[in-house]
C-alpha positions in Angstrom: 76.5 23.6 -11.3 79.7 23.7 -9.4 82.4 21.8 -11.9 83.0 18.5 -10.8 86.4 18.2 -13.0 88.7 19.6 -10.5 87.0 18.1 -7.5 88.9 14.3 -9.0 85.6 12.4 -7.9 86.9 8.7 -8.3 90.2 9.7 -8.3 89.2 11.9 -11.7 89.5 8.6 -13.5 86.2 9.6 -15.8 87.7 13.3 -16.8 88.2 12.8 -20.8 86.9 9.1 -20.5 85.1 8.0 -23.5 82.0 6.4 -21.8 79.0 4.3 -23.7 76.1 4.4 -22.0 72.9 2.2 -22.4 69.3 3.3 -21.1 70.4 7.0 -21.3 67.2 8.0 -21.7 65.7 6.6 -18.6 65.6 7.6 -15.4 68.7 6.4 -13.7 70.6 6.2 -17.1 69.6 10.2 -17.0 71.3 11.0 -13.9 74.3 8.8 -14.3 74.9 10.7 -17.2 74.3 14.0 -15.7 77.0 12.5 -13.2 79.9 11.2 -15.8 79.4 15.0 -17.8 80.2 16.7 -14.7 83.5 15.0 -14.0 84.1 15.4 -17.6 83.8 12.1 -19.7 83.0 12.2 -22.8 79.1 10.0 -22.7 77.3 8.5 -26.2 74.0 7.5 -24.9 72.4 4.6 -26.7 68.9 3.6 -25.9 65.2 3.8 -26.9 63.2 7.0 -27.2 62.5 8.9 -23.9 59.7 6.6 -22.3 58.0 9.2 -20.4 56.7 13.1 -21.0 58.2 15.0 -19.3 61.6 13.5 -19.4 64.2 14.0 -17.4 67.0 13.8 -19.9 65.7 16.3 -22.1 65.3 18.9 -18.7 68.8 18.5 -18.5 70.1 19.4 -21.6 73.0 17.5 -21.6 76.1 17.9 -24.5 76.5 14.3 -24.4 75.9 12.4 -28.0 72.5 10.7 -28.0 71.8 7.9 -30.2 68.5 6.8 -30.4 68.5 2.9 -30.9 67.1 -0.6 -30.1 70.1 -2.6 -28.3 68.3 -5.6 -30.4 69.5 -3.2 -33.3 72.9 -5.2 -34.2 74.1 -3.6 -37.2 73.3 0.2 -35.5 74.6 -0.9 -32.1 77.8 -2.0 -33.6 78.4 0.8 -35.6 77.5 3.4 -33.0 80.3 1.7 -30.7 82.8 1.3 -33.3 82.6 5.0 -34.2 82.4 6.4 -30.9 85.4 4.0 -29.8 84.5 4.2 -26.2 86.9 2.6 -23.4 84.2 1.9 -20.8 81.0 0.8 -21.2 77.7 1.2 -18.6 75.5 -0.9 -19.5 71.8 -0.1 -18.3 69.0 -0.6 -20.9 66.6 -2.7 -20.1 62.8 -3.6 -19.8 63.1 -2.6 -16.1 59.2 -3.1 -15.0 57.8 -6.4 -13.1 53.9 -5.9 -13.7 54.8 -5.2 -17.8 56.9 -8.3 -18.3 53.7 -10.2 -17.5 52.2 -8.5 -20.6 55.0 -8.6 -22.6 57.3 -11.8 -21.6 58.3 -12.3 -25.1 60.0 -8.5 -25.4 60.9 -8.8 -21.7 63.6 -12.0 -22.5 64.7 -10.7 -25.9 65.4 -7.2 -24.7 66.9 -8.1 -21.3 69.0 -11.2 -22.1 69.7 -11.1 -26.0 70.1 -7.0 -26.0 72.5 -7.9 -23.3 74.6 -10.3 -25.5 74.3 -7.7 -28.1 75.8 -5.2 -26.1 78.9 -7.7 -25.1 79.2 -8.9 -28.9 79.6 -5.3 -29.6 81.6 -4.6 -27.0 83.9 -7.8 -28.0 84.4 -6.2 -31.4 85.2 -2.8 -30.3 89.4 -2.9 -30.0 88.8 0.4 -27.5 86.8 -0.9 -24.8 88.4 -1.9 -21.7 85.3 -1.8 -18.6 82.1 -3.1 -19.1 80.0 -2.6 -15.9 76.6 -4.5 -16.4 73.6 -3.1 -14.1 71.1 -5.5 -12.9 68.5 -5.3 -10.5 68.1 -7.1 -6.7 65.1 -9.0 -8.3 67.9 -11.3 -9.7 67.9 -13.2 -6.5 65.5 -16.5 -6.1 63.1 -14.8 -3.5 62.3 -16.9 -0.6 61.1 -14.3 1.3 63.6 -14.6 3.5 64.4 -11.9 6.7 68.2 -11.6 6.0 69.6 -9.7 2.9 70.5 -11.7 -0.2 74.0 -11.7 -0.4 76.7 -12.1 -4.0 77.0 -15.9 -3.8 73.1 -17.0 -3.4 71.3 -18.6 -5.6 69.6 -16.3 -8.8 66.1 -17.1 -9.9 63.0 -15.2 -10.4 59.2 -16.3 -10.6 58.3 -13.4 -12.3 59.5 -12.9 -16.0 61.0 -9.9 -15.2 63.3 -11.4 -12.5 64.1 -14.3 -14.7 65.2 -12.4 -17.3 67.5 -10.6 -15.6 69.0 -14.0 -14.0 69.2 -15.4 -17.3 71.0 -12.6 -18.3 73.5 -12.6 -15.3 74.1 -16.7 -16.2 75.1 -15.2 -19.3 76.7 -12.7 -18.2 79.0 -15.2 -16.1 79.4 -17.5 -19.2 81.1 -14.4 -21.1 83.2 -13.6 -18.5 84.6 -17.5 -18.3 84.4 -17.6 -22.2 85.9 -14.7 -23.2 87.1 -12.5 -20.6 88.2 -15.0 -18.2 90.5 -13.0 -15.3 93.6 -15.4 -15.6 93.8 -14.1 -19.5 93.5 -11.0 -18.7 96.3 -8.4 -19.9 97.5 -11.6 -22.4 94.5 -12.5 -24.3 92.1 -10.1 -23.7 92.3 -6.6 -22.2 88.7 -6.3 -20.9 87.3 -6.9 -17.3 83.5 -6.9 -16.7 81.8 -6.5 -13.9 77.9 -6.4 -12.2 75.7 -4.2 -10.0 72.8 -5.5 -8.1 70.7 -2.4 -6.5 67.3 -2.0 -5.1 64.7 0.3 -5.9 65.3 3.7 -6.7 63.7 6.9 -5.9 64.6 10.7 -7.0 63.5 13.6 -8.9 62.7 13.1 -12.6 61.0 9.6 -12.3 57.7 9.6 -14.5 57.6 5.8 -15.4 54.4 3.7 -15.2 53.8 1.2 -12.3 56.3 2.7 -10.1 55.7 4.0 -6.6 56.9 7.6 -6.4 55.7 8.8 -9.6 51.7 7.2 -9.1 52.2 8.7 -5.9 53.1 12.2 -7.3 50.4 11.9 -10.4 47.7 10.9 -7.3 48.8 13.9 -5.8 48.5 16.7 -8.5 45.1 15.4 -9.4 43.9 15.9 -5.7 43.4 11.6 -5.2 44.8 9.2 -2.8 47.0 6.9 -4.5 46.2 3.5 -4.5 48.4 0.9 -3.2 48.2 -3.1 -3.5 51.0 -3.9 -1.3 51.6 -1.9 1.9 53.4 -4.4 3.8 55.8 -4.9 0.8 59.3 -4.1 2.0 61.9 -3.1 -0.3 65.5 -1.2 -0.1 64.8 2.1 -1.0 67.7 4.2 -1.6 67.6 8.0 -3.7 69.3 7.4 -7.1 72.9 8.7 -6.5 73.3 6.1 -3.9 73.7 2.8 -6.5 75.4 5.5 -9.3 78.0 6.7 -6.4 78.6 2.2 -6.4 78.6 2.2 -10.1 81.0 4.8 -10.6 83.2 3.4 -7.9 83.2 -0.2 -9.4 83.7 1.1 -12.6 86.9 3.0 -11.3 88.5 0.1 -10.1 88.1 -2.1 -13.2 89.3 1.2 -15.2 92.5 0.7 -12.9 93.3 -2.4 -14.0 92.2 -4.1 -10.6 90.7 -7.1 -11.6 89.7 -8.6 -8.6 86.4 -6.8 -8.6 85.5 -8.0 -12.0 82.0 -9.6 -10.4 78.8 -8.8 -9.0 78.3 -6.0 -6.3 75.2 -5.3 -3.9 74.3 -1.8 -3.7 71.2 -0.7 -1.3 70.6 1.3 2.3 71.9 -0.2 5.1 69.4 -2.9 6.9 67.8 -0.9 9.8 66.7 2.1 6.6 64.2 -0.4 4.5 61.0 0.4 4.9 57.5 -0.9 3.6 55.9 0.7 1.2 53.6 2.0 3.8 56.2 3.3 5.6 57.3 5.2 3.0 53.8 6.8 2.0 54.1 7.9 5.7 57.4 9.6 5.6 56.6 11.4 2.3 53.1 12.9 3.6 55.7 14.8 6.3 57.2 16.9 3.6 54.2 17.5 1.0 50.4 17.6 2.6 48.4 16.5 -0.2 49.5 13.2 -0.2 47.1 11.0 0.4 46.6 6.7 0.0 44.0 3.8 0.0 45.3 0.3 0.2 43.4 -1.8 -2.8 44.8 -5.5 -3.2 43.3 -6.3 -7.0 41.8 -10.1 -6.5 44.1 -10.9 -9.7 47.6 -9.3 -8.6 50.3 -11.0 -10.7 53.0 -12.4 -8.1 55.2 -10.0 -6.7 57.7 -10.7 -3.8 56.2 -9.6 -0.4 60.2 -8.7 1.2 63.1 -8.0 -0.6 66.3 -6.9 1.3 69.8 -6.9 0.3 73.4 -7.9 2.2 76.0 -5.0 1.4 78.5 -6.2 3.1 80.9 -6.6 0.1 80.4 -3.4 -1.0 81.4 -2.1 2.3 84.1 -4.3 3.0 85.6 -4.7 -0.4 84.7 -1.2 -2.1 84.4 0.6 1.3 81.0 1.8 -0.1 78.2 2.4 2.0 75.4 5.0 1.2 75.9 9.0 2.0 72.1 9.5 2.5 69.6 7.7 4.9 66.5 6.8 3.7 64.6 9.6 5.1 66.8 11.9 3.5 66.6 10.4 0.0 62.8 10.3 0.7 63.2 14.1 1.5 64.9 15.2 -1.6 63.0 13.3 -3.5 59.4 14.7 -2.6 61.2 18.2 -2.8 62.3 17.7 -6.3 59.1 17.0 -7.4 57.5 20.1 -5.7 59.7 22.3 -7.0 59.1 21.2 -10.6 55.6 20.9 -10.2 55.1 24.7 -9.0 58.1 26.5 -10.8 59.1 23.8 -13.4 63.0 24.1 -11.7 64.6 20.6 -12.2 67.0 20.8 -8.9 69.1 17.2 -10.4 72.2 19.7 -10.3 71.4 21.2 -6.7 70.8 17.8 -5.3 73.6 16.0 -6.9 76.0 19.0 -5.4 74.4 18.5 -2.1 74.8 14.5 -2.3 78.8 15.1 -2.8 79.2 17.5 -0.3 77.5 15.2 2.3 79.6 12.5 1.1 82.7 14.5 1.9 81.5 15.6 5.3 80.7 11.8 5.6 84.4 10.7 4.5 83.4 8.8 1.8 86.2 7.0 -0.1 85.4 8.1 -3.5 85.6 11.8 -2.8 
């Protein structure tokens, strides 16, 4: 891959960065660190075991350090910070799934809201650290099923345990900022500003994780069977995975600058004429690979799951001058094309795709090239 140093992504603020990185294992925490190696920062990855095989982090072969841990781990998570001495901290580990945290509620809370605090305790005692960028999930939001995307200031909730943990953990997210990194202190009692990503769901190469759309589609697939789907009409804001990193990285930079009024929460999704309905994106992927195929099957004892989901990125535009490189079709595209490649020559394009997603984003004048 092209190198990314010279290119001063993010105003090359993440060359020689010391960056601690939760959830490096899975699938987004893969290509963010992919991302932060090519710009060269210095990554320690601390998370669980790869959750899937094949994983995309060990196709990578990355040089980063990898610790393998439980963020409910405190004595290991403290001393892996303190000896790595990191300045920023991503933040991404997490029980991410909605249909498993109705099996396991218990580990769902404890790893999502207490692992959290662990990772700020940590933080807190770790003299180095200066960013801590927190990612959440748009599921945060108390779902009315409303038309209009949920903005920054609405209301969090979650019926689900899933979504409720990661409310609870953004109330206590808030309380830590007021408690102990409150912004009028800041630079006089404390040197540390925090902030939070909300983004929608993901899609991209490398994603085998259970109870997720693309990868059951692509498992369907191989095996030569439709894939079944409970919720066609479902509509959520798709977006490929660089689109909410590209946010991350740029929040990040401006809290690594000192600028303290972004230190809060951030929307990150497509823009609101690119969702699409689960249907709707079965459709656009049978274009590009012809052995897709689907039933629709609603189980008669379907845990709750929101029916429309869309998000306002209007801060993020406005305040970040963010907005995605990508349109959905394309991220669908690259997606589907990932997976075929691997499937029939075992290449893992993440390096091809994420130089193709910067050079769009420079023919697209986007601010943080």
């Amino acid at each position: 891959m092209e190198n990314l140093v010279n290119q001063k992504l993010f105003s090359g603020v993440y060359e020689g960065k010391k960056v601690f990185l939760t959830g490096h294992t899975g699938f987004k925490g893969s290509w963010m660190m992919a991302w932060l190696e090519a710009m060269g920062a210095e990554v320690c990855g601390y998370s669980l075991e790869a959750p899937t095989n094949p994983n995309h982090l060990e196709l990578l072969n990355l040089k980063g350090k990898s610790v393998i841990g439980d963020i409910r781990d405190i004595p290991l998570l403290e001393k892996t910070m303190s000896d790595f001495n990191p300045e920023v901290v991503f933040h991404m580990a997490a029980q991410p799934l909605v249909r498993l945290s109705y099996d396991e509620p218990h580990e769902t809370f404890e790893t999502n809201v207490m692992g959290s605090l662990n990772i700020y305790e940590a933080s807190r005692k770790c003299s180095s650290v200066r960013t801590i960028v927190t990612i959440t999930t748009d599921k945060v939001y108390e779902n009315n099923e409303w038309v209009w995307g949920y903005r920054e200031s609405d209301r969090l909730g979650g019926k689900d345990p899933y979504s409720a943990s990661k409310a609870a953990m953004e109330i206590m997210t808030s309380s830590y900022r007021n408690s102990f990194f409150h912004l009028d202190k800041y630079g006089k009692d404390h040197h540390v500003l925090m902030g939070v990503v909300r983004a929608g769901n993901v899609i991209g190469g490398g994603d085998w994780a259970k109870d997720r759309l693309i990868p059951d589609i692509i498992k369907a697939s191989l095996e030569g069977n439709p894939v079944s789907i409970r919720s066609p009409h479902s509509v959520r804001p798709w977006q490929h995975v660089l689109e909410p990193i590209s946010g991350y990285l740029l929040l990040g930079q401006k809290l690594i600058e000192n600028k303290k009024e972004y230190a809060k929460a951030f929307n990150f999704g497509p823009l609101v004429q690119e969702e699409m309905t689960v249907q709707g994106v079965l459709e656009h992927l049978k274009k590009y690979w012809d052995k897709i195929d689907y039933k629709i099957e609603v189980p008669k004892d379907m845990p709750h799951e929101a029916g429309l989901l869309k998000l306002d990125c209007t801060m993020a535009k406005v305040e970040l001058d963010w907005s995605p490189v990508w349109t959905t079709e394309e991220g669908l595209q690259k997606t589907i094309e990932w997976y075929k490649a691997y499937n029939e020559t075992e290449a893992t394009n993440t390096y091809e795709d994420l130089t193709y997603f910067i050079s769009n984003a420079k023919e697209r004048k986007k601010s943080w090239i």
